[in-house]
MARKEBA-8030 format. One record per residue: residue number from 0; x, y, z of N, C-alpha, C in turn. Coordinates in pm, whole numbers. Layout:
+-----+--------+--------+--------+--------+--------+--------+--------+--------+--------+
! num !    n_x !    n_y !    n_z !   ca_x !   ca_y !   ca_z !    c_x !    c_y !    c_z !
+-----+--------+--------+--------+--------+--------+--------+--------+--------+--------+
! NUM !      X !      Y !      Z !      X !      Y !      Z !      X !      Y !      Z !
...
+-----+--------+--------+--------+--------+--------+--------+--------+--------+--------+
# end
This chain:
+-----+--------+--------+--------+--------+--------+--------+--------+--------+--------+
! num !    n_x !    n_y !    n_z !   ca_x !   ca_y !   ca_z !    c_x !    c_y !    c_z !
+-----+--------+--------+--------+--------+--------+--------+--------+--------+--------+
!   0 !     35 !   3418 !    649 !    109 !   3323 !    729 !     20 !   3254 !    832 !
!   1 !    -70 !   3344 !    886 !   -156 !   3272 !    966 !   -260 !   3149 !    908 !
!   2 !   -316 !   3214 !    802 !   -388 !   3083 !    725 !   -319 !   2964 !    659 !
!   3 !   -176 !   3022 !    680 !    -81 !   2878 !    619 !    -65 !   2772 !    753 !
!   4 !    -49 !   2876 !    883 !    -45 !   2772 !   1014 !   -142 !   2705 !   1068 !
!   5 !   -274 !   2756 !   1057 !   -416 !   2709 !   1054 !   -423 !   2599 !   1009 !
!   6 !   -395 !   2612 !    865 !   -404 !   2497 !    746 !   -339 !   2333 !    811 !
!   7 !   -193 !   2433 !    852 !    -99 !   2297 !    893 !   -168 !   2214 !   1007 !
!   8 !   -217 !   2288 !   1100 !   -291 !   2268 !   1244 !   -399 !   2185 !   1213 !
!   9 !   -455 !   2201 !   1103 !   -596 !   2136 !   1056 !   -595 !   2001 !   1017 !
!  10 !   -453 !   2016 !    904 !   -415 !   1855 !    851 !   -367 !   1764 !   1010 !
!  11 !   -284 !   1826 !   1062 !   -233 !   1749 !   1225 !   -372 !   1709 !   1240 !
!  12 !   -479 !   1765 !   1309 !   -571 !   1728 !   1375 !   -656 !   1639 !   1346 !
!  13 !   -686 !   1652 !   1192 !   -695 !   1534 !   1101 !   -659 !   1385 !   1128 !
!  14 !   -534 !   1412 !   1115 !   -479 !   1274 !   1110 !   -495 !   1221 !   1238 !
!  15 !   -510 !   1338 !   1346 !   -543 !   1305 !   1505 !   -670 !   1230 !   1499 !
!  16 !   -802 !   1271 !   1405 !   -916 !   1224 !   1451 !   -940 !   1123 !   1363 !
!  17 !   -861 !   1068 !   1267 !   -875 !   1000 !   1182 !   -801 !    845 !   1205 !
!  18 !   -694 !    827 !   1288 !   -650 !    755 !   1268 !   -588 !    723 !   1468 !
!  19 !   -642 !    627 !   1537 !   -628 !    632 !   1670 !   -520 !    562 !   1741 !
!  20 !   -478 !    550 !   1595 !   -311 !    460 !   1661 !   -155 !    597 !   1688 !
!  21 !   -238 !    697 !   1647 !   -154 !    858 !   1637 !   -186 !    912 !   1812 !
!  22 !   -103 !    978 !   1863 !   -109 !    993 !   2000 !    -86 !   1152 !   2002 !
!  23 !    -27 !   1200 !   1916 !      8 !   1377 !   1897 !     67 !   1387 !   1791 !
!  24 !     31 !   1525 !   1784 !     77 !   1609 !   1691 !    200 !   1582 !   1636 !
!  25 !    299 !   1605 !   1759 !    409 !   1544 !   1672 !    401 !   1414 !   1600 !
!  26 !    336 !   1284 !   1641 !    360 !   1150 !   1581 !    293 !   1206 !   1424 !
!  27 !    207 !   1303 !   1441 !    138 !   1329 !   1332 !    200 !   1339 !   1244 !
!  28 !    314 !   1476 !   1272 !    401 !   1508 !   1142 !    485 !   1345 !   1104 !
!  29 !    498 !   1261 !   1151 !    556 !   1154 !   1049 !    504 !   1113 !    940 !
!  30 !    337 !   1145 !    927 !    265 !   1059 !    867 !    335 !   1111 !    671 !
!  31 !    334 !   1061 !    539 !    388 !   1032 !    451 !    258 !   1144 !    444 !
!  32 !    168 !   1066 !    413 !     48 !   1146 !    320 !     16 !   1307 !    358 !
!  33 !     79 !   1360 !    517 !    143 !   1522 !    490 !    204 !   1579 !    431 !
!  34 !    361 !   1485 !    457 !    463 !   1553 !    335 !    438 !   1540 !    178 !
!  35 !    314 !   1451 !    146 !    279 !   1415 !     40 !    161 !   1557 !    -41 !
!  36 !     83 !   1583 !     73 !    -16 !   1689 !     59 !     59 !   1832 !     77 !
!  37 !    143 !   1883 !    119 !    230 !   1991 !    189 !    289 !   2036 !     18 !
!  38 !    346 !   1937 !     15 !    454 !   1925 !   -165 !    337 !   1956 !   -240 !
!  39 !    208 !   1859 !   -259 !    122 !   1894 !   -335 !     45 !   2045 !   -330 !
!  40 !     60 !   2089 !   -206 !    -35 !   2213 !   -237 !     66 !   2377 !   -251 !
!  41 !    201 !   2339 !   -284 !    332 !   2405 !   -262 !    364 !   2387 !   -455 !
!  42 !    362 !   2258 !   -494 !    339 !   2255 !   -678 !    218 !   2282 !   -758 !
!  43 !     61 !   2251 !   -649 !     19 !   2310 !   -731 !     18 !   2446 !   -766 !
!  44 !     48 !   2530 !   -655 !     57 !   2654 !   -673 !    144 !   2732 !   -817 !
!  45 !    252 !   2613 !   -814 !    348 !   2667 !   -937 !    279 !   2623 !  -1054 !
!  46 !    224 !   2496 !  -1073 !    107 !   2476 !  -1146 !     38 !   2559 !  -1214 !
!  47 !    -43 !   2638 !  -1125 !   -160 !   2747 !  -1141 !   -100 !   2844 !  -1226 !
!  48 !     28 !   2912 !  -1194 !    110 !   2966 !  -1219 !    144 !   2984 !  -1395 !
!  49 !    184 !   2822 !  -1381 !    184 !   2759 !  -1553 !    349 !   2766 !  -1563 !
!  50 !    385 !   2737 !  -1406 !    529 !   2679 !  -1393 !    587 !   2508 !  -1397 !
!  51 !    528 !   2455 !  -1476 !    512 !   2314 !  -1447 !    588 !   2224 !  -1439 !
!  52 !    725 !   2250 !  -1511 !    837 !   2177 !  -1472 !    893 !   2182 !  -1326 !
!  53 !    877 !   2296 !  -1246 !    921 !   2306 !  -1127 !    810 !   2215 !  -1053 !
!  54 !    726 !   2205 !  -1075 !    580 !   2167 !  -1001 !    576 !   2049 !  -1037 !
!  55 !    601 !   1979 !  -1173 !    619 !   1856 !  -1119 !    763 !   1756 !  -1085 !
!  56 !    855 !   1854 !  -1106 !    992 !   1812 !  -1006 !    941 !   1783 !   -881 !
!  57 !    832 !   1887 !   -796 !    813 !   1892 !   -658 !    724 !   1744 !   -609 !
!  58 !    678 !   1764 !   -763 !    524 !   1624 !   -760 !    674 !   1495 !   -753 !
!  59 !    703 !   1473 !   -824 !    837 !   1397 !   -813 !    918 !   1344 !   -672 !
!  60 !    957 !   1439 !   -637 !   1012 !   1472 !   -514 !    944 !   1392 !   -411 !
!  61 !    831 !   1465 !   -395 !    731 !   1374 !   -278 !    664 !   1235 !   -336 !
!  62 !    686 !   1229 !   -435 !    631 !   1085 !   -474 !    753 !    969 !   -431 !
!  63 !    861 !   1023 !   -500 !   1010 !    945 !   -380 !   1005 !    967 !   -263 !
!  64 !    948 !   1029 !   -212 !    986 !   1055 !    -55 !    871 !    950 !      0 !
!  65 !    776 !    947 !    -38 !    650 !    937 !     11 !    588 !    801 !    -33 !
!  66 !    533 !    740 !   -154 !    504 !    675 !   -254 !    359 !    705 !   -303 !
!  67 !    323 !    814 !   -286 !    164 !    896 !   -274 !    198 !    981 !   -390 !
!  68 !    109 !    937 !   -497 !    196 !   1052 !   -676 !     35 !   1099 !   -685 !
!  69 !     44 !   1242 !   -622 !    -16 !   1334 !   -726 !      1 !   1436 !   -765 !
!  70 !    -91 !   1419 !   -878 !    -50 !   1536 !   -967 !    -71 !   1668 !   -931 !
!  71 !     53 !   1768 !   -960 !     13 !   1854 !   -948 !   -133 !   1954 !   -983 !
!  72 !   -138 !   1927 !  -1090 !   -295 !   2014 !  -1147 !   -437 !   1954 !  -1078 !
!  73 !   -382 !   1823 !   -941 !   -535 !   1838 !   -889 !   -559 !   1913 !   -780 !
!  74 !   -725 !   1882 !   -790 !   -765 !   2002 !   -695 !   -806 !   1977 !   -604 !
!  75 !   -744 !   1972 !   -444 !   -779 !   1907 !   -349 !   -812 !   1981 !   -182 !
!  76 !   -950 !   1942 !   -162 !  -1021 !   2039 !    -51 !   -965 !   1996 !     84 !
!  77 !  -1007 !   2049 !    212 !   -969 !   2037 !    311 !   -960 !   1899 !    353 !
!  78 !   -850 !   1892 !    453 !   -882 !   1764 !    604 !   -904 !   1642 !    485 !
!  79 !   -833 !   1642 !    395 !   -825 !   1472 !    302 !   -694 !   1397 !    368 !
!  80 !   -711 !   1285 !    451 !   -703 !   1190 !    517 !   -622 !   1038 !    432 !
!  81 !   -488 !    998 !    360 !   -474 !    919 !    296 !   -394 !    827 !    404 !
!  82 !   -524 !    682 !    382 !   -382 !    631 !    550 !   -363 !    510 !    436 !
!  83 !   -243 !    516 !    527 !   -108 !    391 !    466 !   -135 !    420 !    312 !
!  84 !    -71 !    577 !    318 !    -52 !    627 !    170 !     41 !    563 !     19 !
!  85 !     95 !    451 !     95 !    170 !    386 !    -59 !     75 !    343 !   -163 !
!  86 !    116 !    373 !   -284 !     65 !    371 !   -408 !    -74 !    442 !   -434 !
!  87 !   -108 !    508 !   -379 !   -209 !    613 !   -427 !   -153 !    683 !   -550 !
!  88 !   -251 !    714 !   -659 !   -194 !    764 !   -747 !   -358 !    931 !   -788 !
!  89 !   -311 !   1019 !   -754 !   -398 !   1149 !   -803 !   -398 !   1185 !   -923 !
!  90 !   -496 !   1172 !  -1014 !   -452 !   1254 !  -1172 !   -458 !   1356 !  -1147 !
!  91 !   -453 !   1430 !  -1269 !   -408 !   1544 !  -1328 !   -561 !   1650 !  -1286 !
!  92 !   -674 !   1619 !  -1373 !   -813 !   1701 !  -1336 !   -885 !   1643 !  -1247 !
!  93 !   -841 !   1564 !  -1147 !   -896 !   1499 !  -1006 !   -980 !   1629 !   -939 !
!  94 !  -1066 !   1617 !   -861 !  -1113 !   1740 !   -788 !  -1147 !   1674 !   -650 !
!  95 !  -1107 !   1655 !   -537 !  -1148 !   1601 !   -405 !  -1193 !   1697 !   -293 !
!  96 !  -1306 !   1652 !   -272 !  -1390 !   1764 !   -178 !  -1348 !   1714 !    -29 !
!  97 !  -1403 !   1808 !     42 !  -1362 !   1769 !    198 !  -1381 !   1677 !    269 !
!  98 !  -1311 !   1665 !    398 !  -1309 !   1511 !    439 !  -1315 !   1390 !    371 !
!  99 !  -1245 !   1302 !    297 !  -1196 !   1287 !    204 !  -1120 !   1146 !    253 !
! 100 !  -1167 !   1043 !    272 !  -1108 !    938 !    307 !  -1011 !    829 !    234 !
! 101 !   -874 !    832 !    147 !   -817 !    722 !     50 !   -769 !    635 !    133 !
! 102 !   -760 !    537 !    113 !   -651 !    391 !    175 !   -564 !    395 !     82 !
! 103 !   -483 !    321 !    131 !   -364 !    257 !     59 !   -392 !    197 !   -104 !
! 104 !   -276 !    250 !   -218 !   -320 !    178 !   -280 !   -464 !    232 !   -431 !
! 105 !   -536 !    320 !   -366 !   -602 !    358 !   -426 !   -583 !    425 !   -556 !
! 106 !   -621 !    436 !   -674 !   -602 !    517 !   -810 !   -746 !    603 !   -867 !
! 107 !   -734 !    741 !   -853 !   -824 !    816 !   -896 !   -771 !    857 !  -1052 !
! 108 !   -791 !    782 !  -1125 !   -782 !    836 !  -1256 !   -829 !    803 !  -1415 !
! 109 !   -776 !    836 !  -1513 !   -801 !    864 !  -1618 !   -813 !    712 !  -1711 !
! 110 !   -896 !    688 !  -1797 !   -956 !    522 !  -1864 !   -836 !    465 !  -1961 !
! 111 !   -794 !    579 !  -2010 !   -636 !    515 !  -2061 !   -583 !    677 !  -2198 !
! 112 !   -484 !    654 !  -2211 !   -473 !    757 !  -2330 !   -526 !    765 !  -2482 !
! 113 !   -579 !    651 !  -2504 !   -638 !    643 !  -2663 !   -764 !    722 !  -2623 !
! 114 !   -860 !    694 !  -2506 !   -993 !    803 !  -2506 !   -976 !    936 !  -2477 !
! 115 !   -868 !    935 !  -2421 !   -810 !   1137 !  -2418 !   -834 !   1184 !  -2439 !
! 116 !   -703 !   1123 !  -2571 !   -713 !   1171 !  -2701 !   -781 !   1223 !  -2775 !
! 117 !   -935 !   1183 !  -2714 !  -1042 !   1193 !  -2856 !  -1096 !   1282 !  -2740 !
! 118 !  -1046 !   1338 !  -2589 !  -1194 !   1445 !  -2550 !  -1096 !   1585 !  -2589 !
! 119 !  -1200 !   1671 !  -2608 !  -1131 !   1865 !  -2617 !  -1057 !   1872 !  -2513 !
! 120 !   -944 !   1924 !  -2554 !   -876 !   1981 !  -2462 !   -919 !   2070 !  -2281 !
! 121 !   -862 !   2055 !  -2233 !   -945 !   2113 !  -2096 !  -1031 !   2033 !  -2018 !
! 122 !  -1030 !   1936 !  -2129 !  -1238 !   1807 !  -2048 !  -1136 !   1752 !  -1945 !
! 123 !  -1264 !   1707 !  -1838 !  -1243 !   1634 !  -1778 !  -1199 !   1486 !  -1767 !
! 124 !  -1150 !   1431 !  -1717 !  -1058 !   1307 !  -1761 !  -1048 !   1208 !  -1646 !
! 125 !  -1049 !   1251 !  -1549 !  -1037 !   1211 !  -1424 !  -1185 !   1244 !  -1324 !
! 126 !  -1201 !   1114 !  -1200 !  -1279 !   1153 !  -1109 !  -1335 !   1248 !  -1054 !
! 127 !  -1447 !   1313 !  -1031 !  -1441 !   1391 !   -921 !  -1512 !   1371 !   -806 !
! 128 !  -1483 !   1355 !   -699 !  -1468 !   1304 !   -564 !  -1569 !   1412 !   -434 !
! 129 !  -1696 !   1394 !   -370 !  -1785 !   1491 !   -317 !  -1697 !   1458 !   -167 !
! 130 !  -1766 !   1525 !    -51 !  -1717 !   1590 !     12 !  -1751 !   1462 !    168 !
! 131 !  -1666 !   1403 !    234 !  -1711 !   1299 !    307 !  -1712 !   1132 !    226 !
! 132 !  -1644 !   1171 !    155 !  -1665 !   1004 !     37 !  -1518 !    927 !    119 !
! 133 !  -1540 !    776 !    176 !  -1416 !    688 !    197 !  -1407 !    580 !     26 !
! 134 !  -1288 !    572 !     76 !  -1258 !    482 !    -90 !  -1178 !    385 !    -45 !
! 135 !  -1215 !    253 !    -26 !  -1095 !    185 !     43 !  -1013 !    141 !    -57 !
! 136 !   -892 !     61 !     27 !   -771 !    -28 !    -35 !   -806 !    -90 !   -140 !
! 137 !   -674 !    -15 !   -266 !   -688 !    -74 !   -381 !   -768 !    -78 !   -455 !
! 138 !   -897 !     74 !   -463 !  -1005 !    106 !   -499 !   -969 !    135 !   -660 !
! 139 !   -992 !    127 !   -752 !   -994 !    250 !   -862 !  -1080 !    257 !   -899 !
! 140 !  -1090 !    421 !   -961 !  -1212 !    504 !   -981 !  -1146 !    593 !  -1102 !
! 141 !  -1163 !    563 !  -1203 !  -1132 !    603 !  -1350 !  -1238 !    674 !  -1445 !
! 142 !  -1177 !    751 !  -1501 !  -1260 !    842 !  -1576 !  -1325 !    965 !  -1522 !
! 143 !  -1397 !   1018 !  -1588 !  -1492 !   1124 !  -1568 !  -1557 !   1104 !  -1510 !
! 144 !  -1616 !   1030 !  -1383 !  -1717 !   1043 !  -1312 !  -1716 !   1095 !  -1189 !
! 145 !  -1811 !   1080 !  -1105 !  -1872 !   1207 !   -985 !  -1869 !   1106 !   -914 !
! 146 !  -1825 !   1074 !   -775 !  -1825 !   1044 !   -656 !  -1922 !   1119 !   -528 !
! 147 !  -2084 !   1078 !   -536 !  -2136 !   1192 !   -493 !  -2114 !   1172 !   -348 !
! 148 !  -2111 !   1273 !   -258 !  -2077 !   1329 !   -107 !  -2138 !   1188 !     10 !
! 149 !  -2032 !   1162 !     56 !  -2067 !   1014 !    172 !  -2106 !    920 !    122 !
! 150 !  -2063 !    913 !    -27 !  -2033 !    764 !   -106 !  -1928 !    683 !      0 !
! 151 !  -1931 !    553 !    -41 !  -1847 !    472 !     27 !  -1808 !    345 !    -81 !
! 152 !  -1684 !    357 !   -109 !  -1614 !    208 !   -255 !  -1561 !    169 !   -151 !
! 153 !  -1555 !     37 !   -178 !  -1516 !    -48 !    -94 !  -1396 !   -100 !   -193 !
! 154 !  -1304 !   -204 !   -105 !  -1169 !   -210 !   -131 !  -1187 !   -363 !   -233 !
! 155 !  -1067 !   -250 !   -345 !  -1028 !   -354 !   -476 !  -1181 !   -362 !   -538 !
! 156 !  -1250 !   -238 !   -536 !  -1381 !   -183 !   -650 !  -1334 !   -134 !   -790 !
! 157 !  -1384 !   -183 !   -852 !  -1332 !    -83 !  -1010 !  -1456 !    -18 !  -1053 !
! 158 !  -1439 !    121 !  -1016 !  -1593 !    203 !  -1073 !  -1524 !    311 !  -1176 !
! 159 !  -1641 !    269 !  -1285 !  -1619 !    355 !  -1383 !  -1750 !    438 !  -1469 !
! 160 !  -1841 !    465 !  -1340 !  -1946 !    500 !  -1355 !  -2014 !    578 !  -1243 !
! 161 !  -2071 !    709 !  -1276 !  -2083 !    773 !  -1154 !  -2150 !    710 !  -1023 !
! 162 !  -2155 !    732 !   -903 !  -2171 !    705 !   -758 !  -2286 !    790 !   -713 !
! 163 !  -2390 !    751 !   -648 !  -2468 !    862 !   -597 !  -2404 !    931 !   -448 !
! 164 !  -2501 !   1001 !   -435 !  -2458 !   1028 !   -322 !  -2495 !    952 !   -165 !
! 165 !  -2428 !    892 !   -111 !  -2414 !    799 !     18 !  -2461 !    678 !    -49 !
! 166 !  -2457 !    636 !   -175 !  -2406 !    496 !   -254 !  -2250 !    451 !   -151 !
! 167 !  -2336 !    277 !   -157 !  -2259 !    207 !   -130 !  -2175 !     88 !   -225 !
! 168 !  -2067 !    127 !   -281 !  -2046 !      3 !   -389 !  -1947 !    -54 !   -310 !
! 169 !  -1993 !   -203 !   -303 !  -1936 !   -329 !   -248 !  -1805 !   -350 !   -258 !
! 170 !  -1719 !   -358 !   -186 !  -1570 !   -398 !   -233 !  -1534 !   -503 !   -337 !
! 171 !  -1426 !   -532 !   -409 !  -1436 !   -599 !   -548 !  -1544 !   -604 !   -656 !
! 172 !  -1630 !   -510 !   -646 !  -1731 !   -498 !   -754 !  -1664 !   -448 !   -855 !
! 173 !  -1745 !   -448 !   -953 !  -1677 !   -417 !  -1082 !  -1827 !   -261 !  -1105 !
! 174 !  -1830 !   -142 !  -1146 !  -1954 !   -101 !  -1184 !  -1927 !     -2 !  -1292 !
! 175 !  -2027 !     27 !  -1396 !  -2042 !     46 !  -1509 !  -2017 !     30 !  -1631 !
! 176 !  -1957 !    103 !  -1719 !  -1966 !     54 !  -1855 !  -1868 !    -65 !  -1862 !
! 177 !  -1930 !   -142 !  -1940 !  -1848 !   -315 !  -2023 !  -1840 !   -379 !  -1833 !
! 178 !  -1884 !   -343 !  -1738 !  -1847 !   -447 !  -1593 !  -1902 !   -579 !  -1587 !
! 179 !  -1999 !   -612 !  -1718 !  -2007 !   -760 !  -1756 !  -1882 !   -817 !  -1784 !
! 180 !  -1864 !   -754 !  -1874 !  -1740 !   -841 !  -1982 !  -1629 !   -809 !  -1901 !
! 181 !  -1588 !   -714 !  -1818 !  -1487 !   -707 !  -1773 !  -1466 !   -814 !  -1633 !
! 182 !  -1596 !   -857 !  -1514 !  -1564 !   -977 !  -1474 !  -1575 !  -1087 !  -1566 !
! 183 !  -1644 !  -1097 !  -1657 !  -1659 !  -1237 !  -1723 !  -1510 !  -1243 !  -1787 !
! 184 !  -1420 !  -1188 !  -1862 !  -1312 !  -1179 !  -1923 !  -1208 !  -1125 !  -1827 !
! 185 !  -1187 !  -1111 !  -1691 !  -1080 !  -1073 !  -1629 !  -1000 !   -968 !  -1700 !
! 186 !  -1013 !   -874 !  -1754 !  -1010 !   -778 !  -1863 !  -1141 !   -638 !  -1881 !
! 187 !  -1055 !   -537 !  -1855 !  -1096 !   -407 !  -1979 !  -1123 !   -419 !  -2104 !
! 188 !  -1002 !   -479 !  -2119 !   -986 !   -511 !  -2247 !  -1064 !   -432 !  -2353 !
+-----+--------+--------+--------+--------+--------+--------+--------+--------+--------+
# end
């Protein structure tokens, strides 16, 4: 119980040092992207479990409450910070390391279901995210790649190719595979 009140104390303080328009603790607890993280680390548990209908009722739940959808099965480290949490979307094998900056808007996930399909079961599918990385507004970051530690995407980036570490990719860039054809053709495609 004590490391559950710690925990709670930690996210408050968070949002205290993160965001300077917050004045206390209490204003804290309003913030969405708590009740959003609270639900999430309460389903994944049932998750782990291999209770998953309950877990993602809960993923559900806070995604109506909130507009912040992640998935239960990701795996997410301390003091992660999502401001003006609408439309964030977490996959499924996401992994986010500490301090952990999303904006609004942002999508950590998977290149589409036809390439899935084709990896082994268990692979990775989704981002994984190092420890101190900001991702601004309307970022996505798809696929299997590594977000290395105090990276910084800038807002409305489409990276689909790993990040070094304290890499800076430019906001609206497009980076890696097909990011020719995909600005030249306004299209993935």
């Amino acid at each position: 119980m004590r490391r559950a009140c710690a925990t709670l104390r930690e996210d408050l303080d968070t949002v205290l040092a993160k965001d300077p328009a917050v004045t206390s603790r209490a204003e804290a607890l309003m913030y969405p992207h708590l009740l959003a993280l609270w639900a999430h680390r309460a389903a994944h548990l049932l998750y782990r479990r291999t209770w998953y209908g309950p877990a993602r009722l809960l993923s559900l739940l806070a995604r109506s409450a909130t507009g912040i959808d992640i998935h239960p099965g990701a795996r997410i480290g301390p003091r992660l910070f999502i401001d003006h949490g609408e439309g964030v979307v977490i996959g499924e094998t996401v992994a986010i390391g500490a301090d952990v900056v999303l904006y609004h808007q942002v999508t950590l996930g998977a290149v589409g279901w036809r390439r899935d399909r084709m990896r082994a079961p268990g692979e990775q599918r989704h981002p994984t995210v190092g420890d101190g990385v900001t991702i601004g507004a309307k970022a996505s970051v798809l696929g299997p790649v590594e977000v290395g530690e105090c990276a910084v995407i800038g807002a409305h980036a489409l990276v689909l190719r790993d990040v070094a570490a304290k890499e800076r990719v430019r906001g609206g860039a497009v980076v890696g595979r097909h990011a020719a054809a995909a600005t030249d053709a306004g299209t993935l495609g």
